[in-house]
ZAMARGU-4260 file (C-alpha; in steps of 0.2 Angstrom, whole numbers, plus 5000, padded with zeros to 4 digits):
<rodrens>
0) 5060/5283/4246 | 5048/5271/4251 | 5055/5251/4251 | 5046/5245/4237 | 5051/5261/4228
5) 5069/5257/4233 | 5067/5238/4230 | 5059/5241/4209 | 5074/5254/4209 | 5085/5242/4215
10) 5082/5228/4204 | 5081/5238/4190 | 5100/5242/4193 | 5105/5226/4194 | 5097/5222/4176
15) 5104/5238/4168 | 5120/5233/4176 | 5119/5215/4165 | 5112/5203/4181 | 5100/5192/4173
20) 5085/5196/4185 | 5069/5190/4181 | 5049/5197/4184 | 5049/5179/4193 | 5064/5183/4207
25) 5060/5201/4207 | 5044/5196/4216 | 5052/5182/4224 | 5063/5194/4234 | 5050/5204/4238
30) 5041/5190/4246 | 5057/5187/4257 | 5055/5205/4263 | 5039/5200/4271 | 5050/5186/4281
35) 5065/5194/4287 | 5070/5207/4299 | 5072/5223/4289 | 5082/5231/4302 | 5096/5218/4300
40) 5106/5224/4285 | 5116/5207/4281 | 5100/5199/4283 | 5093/5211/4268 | 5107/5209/4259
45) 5107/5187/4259 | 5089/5186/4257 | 5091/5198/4239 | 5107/5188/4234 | 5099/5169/4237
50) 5084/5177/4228 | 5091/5186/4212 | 5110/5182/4210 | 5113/5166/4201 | 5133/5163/4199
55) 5145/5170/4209 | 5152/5179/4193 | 5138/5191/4198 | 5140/5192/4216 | 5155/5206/4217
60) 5142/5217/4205 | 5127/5215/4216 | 5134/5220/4233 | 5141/5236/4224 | 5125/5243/4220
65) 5117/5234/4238 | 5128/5245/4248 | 5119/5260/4236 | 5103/5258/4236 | 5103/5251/4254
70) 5119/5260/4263 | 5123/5257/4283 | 5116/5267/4295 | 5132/5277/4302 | 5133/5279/4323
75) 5147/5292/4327 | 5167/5290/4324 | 5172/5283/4343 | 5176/5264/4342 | 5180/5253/4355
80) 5200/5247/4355 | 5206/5227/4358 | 5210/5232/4377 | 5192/5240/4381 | 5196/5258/4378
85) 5186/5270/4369 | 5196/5278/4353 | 5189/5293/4344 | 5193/5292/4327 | 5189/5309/4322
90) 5205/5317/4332 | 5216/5304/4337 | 5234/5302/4329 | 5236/5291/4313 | 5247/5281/4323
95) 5234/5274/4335 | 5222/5272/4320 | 5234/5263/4311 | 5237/5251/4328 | 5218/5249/4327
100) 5217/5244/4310 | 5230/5233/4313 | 5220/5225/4326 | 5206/5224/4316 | 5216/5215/4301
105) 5220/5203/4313 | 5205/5199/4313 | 5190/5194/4302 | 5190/5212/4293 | 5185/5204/4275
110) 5169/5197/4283 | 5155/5205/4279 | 5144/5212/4293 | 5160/5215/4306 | 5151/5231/4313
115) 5168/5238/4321 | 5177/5235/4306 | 5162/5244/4298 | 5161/5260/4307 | 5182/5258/4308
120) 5179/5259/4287 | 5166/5273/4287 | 5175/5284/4300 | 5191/5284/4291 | 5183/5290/4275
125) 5175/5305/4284 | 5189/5309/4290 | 5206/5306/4275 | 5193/5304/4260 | 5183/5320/4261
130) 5192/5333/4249 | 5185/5351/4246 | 5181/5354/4229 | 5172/5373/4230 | 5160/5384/4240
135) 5147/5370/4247 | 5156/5356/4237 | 5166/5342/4243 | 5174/5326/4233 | 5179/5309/4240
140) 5194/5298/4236 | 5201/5281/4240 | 5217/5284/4238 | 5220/5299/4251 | 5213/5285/4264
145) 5222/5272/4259 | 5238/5283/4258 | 5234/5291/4276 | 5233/5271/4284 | 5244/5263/4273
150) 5240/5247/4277 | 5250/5236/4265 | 5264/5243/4277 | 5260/5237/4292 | 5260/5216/4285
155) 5277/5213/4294 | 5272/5219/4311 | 5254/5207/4309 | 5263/5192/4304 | 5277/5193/4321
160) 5259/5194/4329 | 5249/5181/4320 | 5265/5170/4322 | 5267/5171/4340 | 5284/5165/4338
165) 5281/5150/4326 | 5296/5147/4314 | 5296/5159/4301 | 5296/5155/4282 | 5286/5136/4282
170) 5268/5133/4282 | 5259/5143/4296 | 5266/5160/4289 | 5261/5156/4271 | 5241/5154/4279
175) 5244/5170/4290 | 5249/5178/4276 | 5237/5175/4261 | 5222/5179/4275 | 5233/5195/4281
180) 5233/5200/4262 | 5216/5195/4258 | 5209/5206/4274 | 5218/5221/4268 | 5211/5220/4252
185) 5193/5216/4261 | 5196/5234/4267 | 5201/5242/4253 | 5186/5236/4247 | 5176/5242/4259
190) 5187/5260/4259 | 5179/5261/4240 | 5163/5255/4244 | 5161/5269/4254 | 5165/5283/4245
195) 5154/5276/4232 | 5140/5277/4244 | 5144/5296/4248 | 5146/5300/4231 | 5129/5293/4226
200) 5121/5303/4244 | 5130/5318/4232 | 5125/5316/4215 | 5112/5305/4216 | 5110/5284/4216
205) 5105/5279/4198 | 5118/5291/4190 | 5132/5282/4202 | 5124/5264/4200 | 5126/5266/4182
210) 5145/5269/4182 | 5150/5260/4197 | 5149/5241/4193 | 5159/5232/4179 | 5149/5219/4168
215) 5149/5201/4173 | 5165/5196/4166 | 5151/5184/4153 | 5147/5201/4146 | 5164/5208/4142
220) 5166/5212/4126 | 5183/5202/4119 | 5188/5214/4110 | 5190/5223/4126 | 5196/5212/4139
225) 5211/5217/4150 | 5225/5203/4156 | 5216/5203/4174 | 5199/5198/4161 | 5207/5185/4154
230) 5211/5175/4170 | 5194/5177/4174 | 5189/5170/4156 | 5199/5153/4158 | 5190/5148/4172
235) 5175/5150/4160 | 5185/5144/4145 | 5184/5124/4150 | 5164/5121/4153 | 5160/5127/4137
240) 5173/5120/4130 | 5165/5101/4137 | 5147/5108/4130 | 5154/5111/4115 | 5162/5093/4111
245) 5143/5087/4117 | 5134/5096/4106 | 5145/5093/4091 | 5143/5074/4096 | 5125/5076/4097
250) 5123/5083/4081 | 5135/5068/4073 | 5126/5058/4082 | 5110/5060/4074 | 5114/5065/4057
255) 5116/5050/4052 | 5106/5032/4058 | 5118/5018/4059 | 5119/5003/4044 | 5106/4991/4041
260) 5105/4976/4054 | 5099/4963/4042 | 5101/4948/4054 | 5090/4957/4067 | 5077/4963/4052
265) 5074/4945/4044 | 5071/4940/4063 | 5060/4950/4066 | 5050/4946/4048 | 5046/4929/4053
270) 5031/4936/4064 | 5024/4946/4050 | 5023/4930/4038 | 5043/4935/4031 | 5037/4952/4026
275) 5048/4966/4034 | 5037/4977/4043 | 5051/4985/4054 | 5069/4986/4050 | 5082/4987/4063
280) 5099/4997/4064 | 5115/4993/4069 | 5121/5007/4085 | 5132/5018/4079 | 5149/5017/4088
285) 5151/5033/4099 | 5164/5042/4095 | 5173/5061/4099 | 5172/5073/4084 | 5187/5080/4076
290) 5191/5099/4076 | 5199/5111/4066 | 5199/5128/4072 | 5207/5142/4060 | 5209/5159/4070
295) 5212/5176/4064 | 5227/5185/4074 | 5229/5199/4067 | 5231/5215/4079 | 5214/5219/4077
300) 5206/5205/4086 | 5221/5201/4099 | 5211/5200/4114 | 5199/5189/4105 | 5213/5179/4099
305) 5218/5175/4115 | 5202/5169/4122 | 5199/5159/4105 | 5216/5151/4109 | 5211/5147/4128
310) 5198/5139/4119 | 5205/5130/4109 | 5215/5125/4122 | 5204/5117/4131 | 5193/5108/4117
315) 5210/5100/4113 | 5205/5087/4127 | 5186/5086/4122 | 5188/5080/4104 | 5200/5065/4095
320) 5207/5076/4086 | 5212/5096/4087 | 5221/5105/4072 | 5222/5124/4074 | 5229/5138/4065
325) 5231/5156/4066 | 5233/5167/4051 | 5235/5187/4046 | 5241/5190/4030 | 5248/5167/4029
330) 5244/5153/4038 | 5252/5142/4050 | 5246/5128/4059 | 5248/5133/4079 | 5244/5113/4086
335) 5264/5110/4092 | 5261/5126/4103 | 5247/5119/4112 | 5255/5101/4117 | 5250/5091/4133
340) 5258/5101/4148 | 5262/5115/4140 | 5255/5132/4150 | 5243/5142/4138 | 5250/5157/4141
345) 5266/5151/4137 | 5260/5142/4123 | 5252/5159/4115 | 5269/5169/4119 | 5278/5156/4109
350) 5265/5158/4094 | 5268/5175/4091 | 5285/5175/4090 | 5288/5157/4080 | 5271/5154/4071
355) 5275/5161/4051 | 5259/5169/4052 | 5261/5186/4044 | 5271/5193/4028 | 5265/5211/4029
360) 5256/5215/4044 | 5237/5216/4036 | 5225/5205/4038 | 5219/5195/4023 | 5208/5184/4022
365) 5207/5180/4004 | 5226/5173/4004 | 5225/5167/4019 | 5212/5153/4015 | 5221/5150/3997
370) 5236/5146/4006 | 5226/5135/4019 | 5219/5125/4005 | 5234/5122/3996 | 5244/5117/4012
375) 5234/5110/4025 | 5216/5106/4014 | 5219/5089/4020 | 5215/5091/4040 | 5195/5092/4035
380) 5187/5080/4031 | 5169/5070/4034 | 5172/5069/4051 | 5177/5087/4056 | 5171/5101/4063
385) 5176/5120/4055 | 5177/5134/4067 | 5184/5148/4059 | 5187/5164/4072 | 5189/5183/4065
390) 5181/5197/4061 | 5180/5196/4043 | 5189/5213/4038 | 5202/5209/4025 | 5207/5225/4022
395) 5199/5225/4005 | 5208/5212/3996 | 5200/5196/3986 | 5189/5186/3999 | 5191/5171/3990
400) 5172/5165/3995 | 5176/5148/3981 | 5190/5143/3991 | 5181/5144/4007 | 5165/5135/3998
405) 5177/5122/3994 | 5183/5119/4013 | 5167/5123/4019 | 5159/5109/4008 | 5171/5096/4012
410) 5167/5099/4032 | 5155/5090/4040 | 5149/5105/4050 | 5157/5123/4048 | 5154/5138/4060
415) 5161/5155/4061 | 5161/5166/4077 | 5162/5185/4072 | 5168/5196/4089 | 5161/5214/4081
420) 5145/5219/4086 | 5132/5214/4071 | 5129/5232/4067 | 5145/5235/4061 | 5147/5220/4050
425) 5148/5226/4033 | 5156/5242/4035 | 5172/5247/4031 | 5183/5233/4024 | 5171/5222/4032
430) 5163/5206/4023 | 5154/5198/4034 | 5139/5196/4023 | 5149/5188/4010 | 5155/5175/4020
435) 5141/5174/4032 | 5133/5167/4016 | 5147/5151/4014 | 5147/5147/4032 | 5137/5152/4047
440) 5140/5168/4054 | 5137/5171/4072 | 5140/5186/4085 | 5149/5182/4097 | 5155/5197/4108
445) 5158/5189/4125 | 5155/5173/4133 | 5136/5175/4135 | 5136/5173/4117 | 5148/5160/4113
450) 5137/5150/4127 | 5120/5155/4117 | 5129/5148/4100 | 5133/5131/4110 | 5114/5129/4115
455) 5109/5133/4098 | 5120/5118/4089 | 5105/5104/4098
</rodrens>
C-alpha cells in the first residue's frame, strides 16, 4: 500500500473509531510527513498524534490503530542480555526469558520506542501467542503469553533489586513499586498490541481496526458504561459541571436588565435640555443560580443515574443552592446524601438503600411528579433552574404533563436530558414527545452530548 493510501486509510480509522479528525489536520499531517524521517517509526507516530489527537482521552485509541496501519519492522528473535550476551529467544528456557523480562521491567519497558523491549515483546508473541487453529490457519492469544512469562510474579524479586537493600515498607518502595506495576502493564499492553497487529496481517487492517479500539470514554453511551467507565467519567464530570453554572449565569444574566437608575438618568437629561434621551440602569448584582435536579433511578437508566448523580455532585459547588431528588415509582429528596466531604460513591451506595424512592419497583413518572409537587413544590422558584434526568418511559401509566406544566412554569429555566437514543423515543411505554413538549427535551447519550447541550444554553 502506497503512504498516502495508508495515511487516507489511516485517518479515516481514526474518524470511524469517534477521533474528531478534521479535512484541515488530515492535511496538516500529511504536510508533517514531508518534514520528518519516515524511517523513524516514533517520529511517524508523534508527528500524527501532535497533528490529529486533540485530548488525551483520545490518545490510548490512536496508538491502537497506529501500531496497524503502521506496524514495526520485526529483526530476528536474538536479543542482547544486561551482561553483553546474546539470548535466542526462539529456544531458550522460559527461565532465562523470564530473567530477561525482568531486566527489562527494570527498566523503562512502558516507554515507547525501547527497541529491545520491542523485539523482547514481538518475539515472545511468535513464540507463546501463536496457536494453530486448522490446515494453513493459526490464531493468536495474549493470554497464553502472558501465562507462559508470568510477569506479575516476578514483582518481589524486582523490588529486592530496585531497593538495593533500602528499608523495606516506607517511601522508596512504594515509587519502585507503582513504576514496577505500571512497567508490567506497559508490556501487557504491548503483549496485546502485537497480537492485534498479527491478527490484522491475518484477516485484514480495516476489519480489525473496526473492532479493536474502544470509544473515547466522551462517546460511551450511559446507559452502557462499566464501573472502570465511570471513574473515567468523573474526571470529566467536574468541568462541565463549572460550564454549566456559567452558562446558567449567563442566561440569568441577560434575561433580565437591571432597575431604572433614575439619579444617573435625570443627570444625564440636563445636556439634552431635561429631556431623557438615554436612560441608565442600575448593574445587576452577580449572583450563582439555584438548582434543582430531579433524577429518574429506576433500573432502567442505573448507569445513567450514576453519572447524573456524579454530576450533581459536582454542580453542588457551582451553584447557591442544589436540591436533588431521585424517584421510581415516589420521590425523595437525595441532598443530605451528597453533604460537603462525603465520598460520591459512598454517597450513592447510601441512596439506594435509605432514599424512600420506590413503592413497587416500576417506574412512573406520572406519580412521581404528583407527589413532587405536593411535597417538595416549594424548592422551585424564580430563581431556579430544573433539570430533570430520565428516560421518560413510565411504563404506561398517567404522565401527569399539567403537573409538570405547573413546575415547569414556576421555574425560571427547565431542561430535561433524555439518555435513549432519539429514535427510540416514543416507542414502547415511552413518552418523550409528550413531555418533550412541556419542557425541553434533549439527547444526551454520553458526555459529547451533555457538553453540546452546555454550548447550546448561550
Amino acid at each position: 500500500m502506497a503512504l498516502l493510501d495508508r495515511h487516507v486509510a489511516f485517518v479515516d480509522a481514526l474518524r470511524r473509531a469517534g477521533l474528531p479528525v478534521s479535512l484541515a489536520e488530515g492535511l496538516d499531517a500529511a504536510r508533517a510527513l514531508e518534514v520528518i524521517e519516515l524511517t523513524d517509526r516514533e517520529t511517524l507516530r508523534e508527528a500524527y498524534a501532535a497533528t490529529l489527537v486533540k485530548r488525551p482521552m483520545h490518545r490510548p485509541g490512536f496508538d491502537a490503530l497506529f501500531d496497524l496501519w503502521f506496524p514495526p519492522v520485526t529483526s530476528g528473535l536474538r536479543a542482547a542480555t544486561s551482561d553483553g550476551r546474546d539470548l535466542d529467544l526462539e529456544h531458550a528456557e522460559v527461565p532465562r526469558l523470564r530473567e530477561r523480562l525482568a531486566e527489562l521491567l527494570l527498566g523503562d519497558a512502558g516507554a515507547v520506542g525501547d527497541p529491545a523491549f520491542g523485539e523482547f515483546v514481538r518475539a515472545m508473541v511468535e513464540r507463546f501467542g501463536r496457536q494453530p487453529a486448522g490446515p494453513g490457519r493459526q490464531n493468536w492469544f495474549s493470554y497464553s503469553v502472558l501465562r507462559a512469562l508470568s510477569a506479575g510474579t516476578l514483582m518481589a524479586r524486582m523490588l529486592n533489586e530496585a531497593l538495593l537493600g533500602q528499608e523495606r515498607g516506607g517511601l522508596a518502595e512504594k515509587v519502585a513499586r507503582r513504576r514496577l506495576t505500571d512497567n508490567i502493564a506497559g508490556f501487557e499492553s504491548a503483549v496485546a498490541s502485537d497480537v492485534r497487529r498479527r491478527i490484522a496481517e491475518d484477516s485484514g487492517v480495516e476489519k480489525i481496526a473496526r473492532s479493536a479500539v474502544k470509544p473515547p470514554v466522551d462517546q460511551i453511551d450511559f446507559l452502557r458504561v462499566t464501573k472502570a467507565d465511570l471513574a473515567a467519567l468523573r474526571r470529566e464530570v467536574y468541568p462541565l459541571a463549572r460550564r454549566l453554572a456559567t452558562r446558567l449565569t449567563i442566561k440569568q444574566r441577560l434575561g433580565r436588565r437591571g432597575r431604572l437608575d433614575f439619579r444617573r438618568t435625570v443627570r444625564a437629561s440636563l445636556s439634552t435640555g431635561g429631556v431623557p434621551m438615554v436612560t441608565h440602569m442600575r448593574p445587576r448584582r452577580p449572583h450563582k443560580p439555584e438548582l434543582v435536579v430531579l433524577c429518574d433511578a429506576s433500573d432502567s437508566v442505573s448507569t445513567f443515574s450514576h453519572f447524573t448523580l456524579l454530576l450533581t455532585y459536582a454542580l453542588r459547588e457551582q451553584f447557591t443552592k442544589v436540591r436533588a431528588f431521585a424517584f421510581v415509582d415516589t420521590v425523595d429528596e437525595i441532598s443530605r446524601f451528597f453533604a460537603p466531604g462525603i465520598d460520591v460513591v459512598d454517597a450513592i451506595t447510601r441512596m439506594t438503600k435509605e432514599a424512600d424512592i420506590t413503592r413497587f419497583g416500576r417506574s412512573d413518572y406520572g406519580h412521581s411528579f404528583e407527589k413532587f409537587a405536593e411535597k417538595y413544590g416549594d424548592a422551585i422558584g424564580p430563581k431556579t433552574s430544573l433539570l430533570i434526568l430520565g428516560d421518560a418511559r413510565s411504563n404506561y401509566q398517567r404522565p401527569e404533563l399539567a403537573t409538570l406544566k405547573r413546575l415547569a412554569g414556576e421555574a425560571r429555566h427547565a431542561y430535561w436530558l433524555n439518555p435513549e437514543p432519539r429514535a427510540q423515543w416514543d416507542t414502547g411505554d415511552s413518552v418523550a414527545t409528550a413531555y418533550g413538549g412541556v419542557v425541553a427535551m434533549h439527547e444526551c447519550r454520553n458526555v459529547a452530548q451533555l457538553a453540546a447541550f452546555i454550548e447550546e444554553l448561550a
